[in-house]
N, C-alpha and C positions, 0 to 999 in steps of 0.2 A: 469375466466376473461382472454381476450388474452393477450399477452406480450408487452409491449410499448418498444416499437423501442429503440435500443440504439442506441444512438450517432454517426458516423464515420467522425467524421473528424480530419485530423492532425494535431499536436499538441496541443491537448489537453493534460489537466491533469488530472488527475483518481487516486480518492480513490477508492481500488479495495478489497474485503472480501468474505472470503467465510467457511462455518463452514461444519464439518463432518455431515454425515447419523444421522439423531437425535441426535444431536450433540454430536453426538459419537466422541474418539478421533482419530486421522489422524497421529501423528505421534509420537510415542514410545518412542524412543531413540537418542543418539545422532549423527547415522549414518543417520538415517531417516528426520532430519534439516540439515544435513549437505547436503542430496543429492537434497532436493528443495531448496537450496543455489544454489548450483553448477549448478543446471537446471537456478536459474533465470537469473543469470551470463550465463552462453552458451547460453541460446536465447535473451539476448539483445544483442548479438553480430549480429546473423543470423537476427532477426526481429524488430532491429533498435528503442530500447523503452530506457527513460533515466530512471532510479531508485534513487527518491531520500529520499525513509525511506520502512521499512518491518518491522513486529514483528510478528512471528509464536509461536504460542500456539500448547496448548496439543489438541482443537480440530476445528482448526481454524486460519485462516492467514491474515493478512492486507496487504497492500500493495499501494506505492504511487509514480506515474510514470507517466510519459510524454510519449506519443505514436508521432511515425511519419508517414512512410510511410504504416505500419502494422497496420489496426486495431485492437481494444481492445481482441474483440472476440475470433479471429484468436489466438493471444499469450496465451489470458488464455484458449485456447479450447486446443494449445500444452503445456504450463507449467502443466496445470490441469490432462492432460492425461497421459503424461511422469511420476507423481508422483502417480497416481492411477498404471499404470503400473509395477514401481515399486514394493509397499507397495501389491498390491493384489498376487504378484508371492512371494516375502517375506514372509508376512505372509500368503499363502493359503489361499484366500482370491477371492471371485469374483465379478463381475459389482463394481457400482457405489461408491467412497468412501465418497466423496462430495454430501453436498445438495442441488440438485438442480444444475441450474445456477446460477452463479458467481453474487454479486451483486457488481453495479458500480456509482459512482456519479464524475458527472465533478467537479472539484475544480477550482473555476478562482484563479488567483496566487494574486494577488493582495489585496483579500481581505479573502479567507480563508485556504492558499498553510499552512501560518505557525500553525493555529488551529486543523486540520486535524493532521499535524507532530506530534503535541504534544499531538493530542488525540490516535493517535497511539502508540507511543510511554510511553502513561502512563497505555495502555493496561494489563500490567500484574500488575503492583501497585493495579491498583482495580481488576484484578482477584486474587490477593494475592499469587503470585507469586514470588513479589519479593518487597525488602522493600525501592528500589527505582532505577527507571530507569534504570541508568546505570548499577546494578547490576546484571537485567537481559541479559542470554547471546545469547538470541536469537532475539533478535533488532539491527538494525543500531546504536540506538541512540549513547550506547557506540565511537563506532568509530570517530563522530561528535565533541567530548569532546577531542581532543589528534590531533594534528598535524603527529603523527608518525604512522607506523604499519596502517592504512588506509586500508582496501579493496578496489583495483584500480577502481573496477565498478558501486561505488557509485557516485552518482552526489551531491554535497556536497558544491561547490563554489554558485547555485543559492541561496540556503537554507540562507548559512552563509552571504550569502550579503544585505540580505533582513533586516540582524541585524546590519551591520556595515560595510562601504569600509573598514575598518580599523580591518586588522588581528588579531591583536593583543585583541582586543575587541572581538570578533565573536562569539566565544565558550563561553566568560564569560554571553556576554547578552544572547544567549541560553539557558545557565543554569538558567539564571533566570526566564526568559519568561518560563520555560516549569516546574520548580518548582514552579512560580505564582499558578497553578491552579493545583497541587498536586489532591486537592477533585476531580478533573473532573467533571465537570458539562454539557461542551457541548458537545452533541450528533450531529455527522452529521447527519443518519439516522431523526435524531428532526429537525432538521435543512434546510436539502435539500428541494428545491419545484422542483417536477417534474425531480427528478434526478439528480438536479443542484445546485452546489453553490454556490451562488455570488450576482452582485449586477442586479438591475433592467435593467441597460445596456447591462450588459455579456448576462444575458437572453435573450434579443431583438438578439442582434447577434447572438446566437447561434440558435433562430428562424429561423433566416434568411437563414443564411446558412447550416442549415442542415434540413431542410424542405421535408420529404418524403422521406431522406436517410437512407437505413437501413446497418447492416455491412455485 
């Protein structure tokens, strides 16, 4: 079947995934997370995307970002590439490490920016990774939880406002909201129509203006 057009327009939001070669694993050890860190941090500087949650698994990475001037494609065709390049000269390795292309669903902020977060975020809970969110150390969520020690290039004030102007409140409703649904039940994948997820409105507009656009 041919490929349906993704999206290109700015500012959107994007839930972004992508799983290893049969979902082989992708990244080993702890230099190997550490260096698709450091990638997504150096290219949001150069190709202008906000970051406001990621959780990388042993064969498989999420990811949840606002795009501006950059299309989607463009950043993960170089985030994607710079980490195959790596991992393939490391381990002796060659082509393709990833499946496929990148799979992406728009997220309107408004009605499903914080579901996404927390279905990301409880990603290792149900791969049984870990016996709860925060403990895993290869997620944003940790950071979200603490006022201090912060990674500077997290975007973390829209997230936390969406739960309370009021600071002091922010991180506790958090923890509740994203311990409410510990079992995880919702699926974006389940969820999405046509790539998208939101409400009947967001839909119409995103018809509108991006009709025949490809990235």
């Amino acid at each position: 079947m041919p490929r349906s057009p993704r999206l290109n327009v700015p500012d959107l939001i994007y839930h972004v995934f992508s799983r290893g070669n049969n979902r082989e694993n992708v990244f080993f050890e702890e230099k190997d997370y550490h260096r698709f860190l450091d990638n997504l941090e150096r290219f949001s500087t150069s190709f202008h995307y906000d970051i406001y949650a990621y959780c990388i698994l042993p064969n498989h990475f999420h990811l949840l970002l606002r795009t501006h001037s950059t299309s989607l494609s463009k950043i993960m065709q170089v985030l994607m590439t710079a980490y195959t390049m790596y991992a393939n000269k490391k381990y002796q390795r060659v082509g393709h490490i990833f499946q496929g292309r990148f799979h992406s669903i728009v997220v309107e902020k408004e009605t499903y920016l914080l579901q996404v977060f927390r279905y990301i975020h409880l990603n290792p809970v149900e791969a049984g990774l870990a016996d709860a969110p925060e403990n895993y150390p290869w997620s944003s969520y940790q950071f979200y939880l603490t006022e201090i020690n912060r990674i500077p290039w997290l975007s973390y004030t829209e997230v936390l406002e969406m739960f309370s102007k009021d600071i002091t409140k922010q991180i506790q409703l958090l923890k509740e909201f994203t311990i409410f649904e510990i079992s995880g039940t919702f699926d974006p994948m389940k969820e999405q129509v046509r790539g998208v997820l939101g409400s009947n409105k967001f839909h119409q507009k995103l018809t509108k203006v991006s009709n025949g656009v490809r990235p």
